[in-house]
Backbone as ProteinMPNN parsed JSONL, in Angstrom:
{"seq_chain_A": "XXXXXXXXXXXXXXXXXXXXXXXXXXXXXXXXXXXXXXXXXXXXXXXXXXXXXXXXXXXXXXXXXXXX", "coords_chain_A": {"N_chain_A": [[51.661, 30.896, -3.179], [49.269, 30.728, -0.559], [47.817, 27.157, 0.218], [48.056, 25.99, -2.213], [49.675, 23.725, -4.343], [52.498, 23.323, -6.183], [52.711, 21.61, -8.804], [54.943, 19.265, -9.192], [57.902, 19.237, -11.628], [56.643, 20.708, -13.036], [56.866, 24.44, -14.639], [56.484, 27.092, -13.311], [55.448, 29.933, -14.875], [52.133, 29.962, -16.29], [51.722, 27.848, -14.961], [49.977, 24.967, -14.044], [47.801, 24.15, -10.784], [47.731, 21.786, -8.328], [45.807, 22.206, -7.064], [43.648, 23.395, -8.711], [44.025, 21.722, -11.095], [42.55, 18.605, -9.624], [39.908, 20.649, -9.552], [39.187, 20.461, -12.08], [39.542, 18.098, -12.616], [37.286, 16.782, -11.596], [34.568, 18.474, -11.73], [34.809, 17.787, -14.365], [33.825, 15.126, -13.851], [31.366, 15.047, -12.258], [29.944, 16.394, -14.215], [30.072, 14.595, -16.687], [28.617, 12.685, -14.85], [26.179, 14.208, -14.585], [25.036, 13.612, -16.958], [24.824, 10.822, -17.201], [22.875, 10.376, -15.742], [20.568, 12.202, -16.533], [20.118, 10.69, -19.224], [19.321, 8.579, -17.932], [16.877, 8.672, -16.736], [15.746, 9.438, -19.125], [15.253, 6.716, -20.802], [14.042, 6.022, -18.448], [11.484, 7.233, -18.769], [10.801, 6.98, -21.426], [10.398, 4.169, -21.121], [8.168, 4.212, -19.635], [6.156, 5.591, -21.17], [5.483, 4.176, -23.445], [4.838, 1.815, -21.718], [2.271, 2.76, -20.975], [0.802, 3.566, -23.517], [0.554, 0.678, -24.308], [-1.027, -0.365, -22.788], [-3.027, 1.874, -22.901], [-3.714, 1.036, -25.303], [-5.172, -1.29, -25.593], [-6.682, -1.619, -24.005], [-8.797, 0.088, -24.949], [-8.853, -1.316, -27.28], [-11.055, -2.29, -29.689], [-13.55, -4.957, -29.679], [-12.738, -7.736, -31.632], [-15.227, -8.676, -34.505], [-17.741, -11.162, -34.785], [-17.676, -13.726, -37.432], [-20.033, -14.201, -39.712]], "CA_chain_A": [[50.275, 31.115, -2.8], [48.913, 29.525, 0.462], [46.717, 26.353, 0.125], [48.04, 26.072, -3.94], [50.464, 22.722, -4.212], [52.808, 22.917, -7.233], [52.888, 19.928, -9.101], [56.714, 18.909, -9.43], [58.357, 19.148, -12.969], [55.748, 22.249, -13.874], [57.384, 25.687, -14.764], [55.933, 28.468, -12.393], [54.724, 30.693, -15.556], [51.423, 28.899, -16.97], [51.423, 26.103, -14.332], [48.518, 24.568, -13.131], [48.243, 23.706, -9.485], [47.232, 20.301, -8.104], [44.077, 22.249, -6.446], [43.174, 23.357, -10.469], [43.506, 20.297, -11.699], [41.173, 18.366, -9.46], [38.846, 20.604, -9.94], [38.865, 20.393, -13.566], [38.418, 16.385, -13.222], [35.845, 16.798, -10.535], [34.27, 19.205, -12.9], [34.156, 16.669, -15.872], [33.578, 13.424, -13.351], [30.152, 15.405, -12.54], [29.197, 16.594, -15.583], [29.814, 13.429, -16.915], [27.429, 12.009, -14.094], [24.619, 14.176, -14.911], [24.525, 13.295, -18.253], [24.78, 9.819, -17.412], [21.596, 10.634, -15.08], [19.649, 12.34, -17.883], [20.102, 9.404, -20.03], [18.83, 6.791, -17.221], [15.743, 9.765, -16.766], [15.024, 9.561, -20.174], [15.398, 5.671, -20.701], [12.729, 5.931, -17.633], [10.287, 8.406, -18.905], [10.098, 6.317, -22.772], [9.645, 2.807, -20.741], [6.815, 4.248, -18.989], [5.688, 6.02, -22.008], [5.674, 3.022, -24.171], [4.002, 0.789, -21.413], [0.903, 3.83, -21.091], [0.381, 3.623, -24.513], [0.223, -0.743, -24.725], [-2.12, -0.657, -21.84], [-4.167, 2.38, -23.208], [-4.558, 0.228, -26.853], [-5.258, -2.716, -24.584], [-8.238, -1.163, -23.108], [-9.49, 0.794, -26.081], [-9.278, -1.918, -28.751], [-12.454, -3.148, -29.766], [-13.585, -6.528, -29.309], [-12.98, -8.45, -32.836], [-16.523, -8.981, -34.952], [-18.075, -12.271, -35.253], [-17.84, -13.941, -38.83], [-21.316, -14.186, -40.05]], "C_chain_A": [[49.876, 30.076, -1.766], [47.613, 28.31, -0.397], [46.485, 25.954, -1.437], [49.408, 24.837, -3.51], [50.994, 22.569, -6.063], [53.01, 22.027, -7.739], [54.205, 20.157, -9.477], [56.97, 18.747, -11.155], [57.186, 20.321, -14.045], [56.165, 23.598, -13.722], [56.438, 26.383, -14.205], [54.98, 29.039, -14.066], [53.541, 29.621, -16.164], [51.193, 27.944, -16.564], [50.241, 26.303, -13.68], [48.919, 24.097, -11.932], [47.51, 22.786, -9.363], [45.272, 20.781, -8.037], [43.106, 22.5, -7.68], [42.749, 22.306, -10.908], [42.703, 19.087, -11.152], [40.099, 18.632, -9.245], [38.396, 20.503, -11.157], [38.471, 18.571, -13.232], [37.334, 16.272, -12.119], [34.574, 17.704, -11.198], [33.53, 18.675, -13.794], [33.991, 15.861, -15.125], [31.622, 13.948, -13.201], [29.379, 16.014, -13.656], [28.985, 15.578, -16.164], [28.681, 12.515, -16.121], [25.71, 12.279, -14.338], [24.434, 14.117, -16.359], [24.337, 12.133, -18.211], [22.872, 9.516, -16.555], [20.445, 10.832, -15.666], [19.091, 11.102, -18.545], [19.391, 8.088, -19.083], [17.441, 7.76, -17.032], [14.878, 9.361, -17.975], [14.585, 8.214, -20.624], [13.988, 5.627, -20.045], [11.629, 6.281, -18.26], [9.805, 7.405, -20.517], [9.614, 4.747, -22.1], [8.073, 3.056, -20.413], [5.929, 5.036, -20.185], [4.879, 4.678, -23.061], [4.612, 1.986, -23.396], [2.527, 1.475, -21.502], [0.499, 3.058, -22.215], [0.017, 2.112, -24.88], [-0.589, -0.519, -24.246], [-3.44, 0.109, -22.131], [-4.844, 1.269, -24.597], [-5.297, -0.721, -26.401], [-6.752, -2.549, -24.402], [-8.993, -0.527, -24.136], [-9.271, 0.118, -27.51], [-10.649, -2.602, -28.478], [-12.484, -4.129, -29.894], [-13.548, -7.026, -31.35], [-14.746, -8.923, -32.944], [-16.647, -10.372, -35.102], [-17.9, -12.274, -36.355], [-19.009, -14.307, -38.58], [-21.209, -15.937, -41.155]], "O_chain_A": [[50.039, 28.866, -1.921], [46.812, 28.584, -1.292], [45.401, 25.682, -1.952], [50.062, 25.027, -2.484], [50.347, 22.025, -6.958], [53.707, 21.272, -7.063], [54.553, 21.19, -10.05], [56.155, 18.117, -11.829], [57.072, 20.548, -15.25], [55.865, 24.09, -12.634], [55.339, 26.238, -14.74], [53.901, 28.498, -14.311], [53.928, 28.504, -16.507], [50.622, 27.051, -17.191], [49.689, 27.219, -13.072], [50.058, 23.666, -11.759], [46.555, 22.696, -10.134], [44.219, 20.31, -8.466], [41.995, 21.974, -7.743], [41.602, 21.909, -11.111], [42.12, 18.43, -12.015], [39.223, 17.842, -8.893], [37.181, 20.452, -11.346], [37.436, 17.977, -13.533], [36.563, 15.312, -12.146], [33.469, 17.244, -10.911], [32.342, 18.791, -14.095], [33.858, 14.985, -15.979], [30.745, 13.381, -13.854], [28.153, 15.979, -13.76], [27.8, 15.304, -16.354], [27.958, 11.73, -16.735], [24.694, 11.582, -14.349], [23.476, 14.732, -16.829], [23.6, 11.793, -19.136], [22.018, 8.677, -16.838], [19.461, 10.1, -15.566], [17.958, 10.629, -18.45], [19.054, 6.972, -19.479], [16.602, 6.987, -17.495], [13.69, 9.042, -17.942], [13.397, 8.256, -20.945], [12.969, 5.329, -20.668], [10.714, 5.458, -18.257], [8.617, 7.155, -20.718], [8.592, 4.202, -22.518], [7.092, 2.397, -20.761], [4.729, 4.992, -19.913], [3.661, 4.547, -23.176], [3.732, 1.396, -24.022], [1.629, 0.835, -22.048], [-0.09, 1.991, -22.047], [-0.834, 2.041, -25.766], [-1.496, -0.304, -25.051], [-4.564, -0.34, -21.905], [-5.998, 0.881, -24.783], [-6.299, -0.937, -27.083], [-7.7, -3.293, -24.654], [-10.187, -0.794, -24.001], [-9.421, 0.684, -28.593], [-11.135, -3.191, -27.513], [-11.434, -4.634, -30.29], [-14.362, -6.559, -32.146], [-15.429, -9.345, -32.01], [-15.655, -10.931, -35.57], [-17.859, -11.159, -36.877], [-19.3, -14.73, -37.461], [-22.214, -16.377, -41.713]]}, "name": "protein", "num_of_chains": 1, "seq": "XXXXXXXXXXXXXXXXXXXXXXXXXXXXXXXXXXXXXXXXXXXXXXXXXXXXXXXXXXXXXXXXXXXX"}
């Protein structure tokens, strides 16, 4: 098959070709990436969640009462 590179010591029936197999790890190297992406997304989205919510208490706690 043109533009197909057998890998050496792989039997014809059932063999994978070089061009197969890096797309299978190019495949999993990006999949793997956007999950690693997600995860820095989500990381993001609870920091800024987390700071909202100090800054709203911040501003909407009431002032402590004098002791009498």
């Amino acid at each position: 098959m043109p533009g197909r590179v057998r890998v050496p010591g792989v039997q014809e029936e059932g063999a994978m070709y070089h061009h197969d197999i890096m797309r299978s790890v190019m495949r999993e190297r990006a999949r793997e990436m956007r999950a690693e992406a997600r995860a820095v997304r989500a990381g993001r989205l609870a920091r800024r969640a987390r700071e909202y919510w100090a800054d709203r208490a911040e501003r909407t706690a009431r002032p402590a009462r004098p002791s009498r």
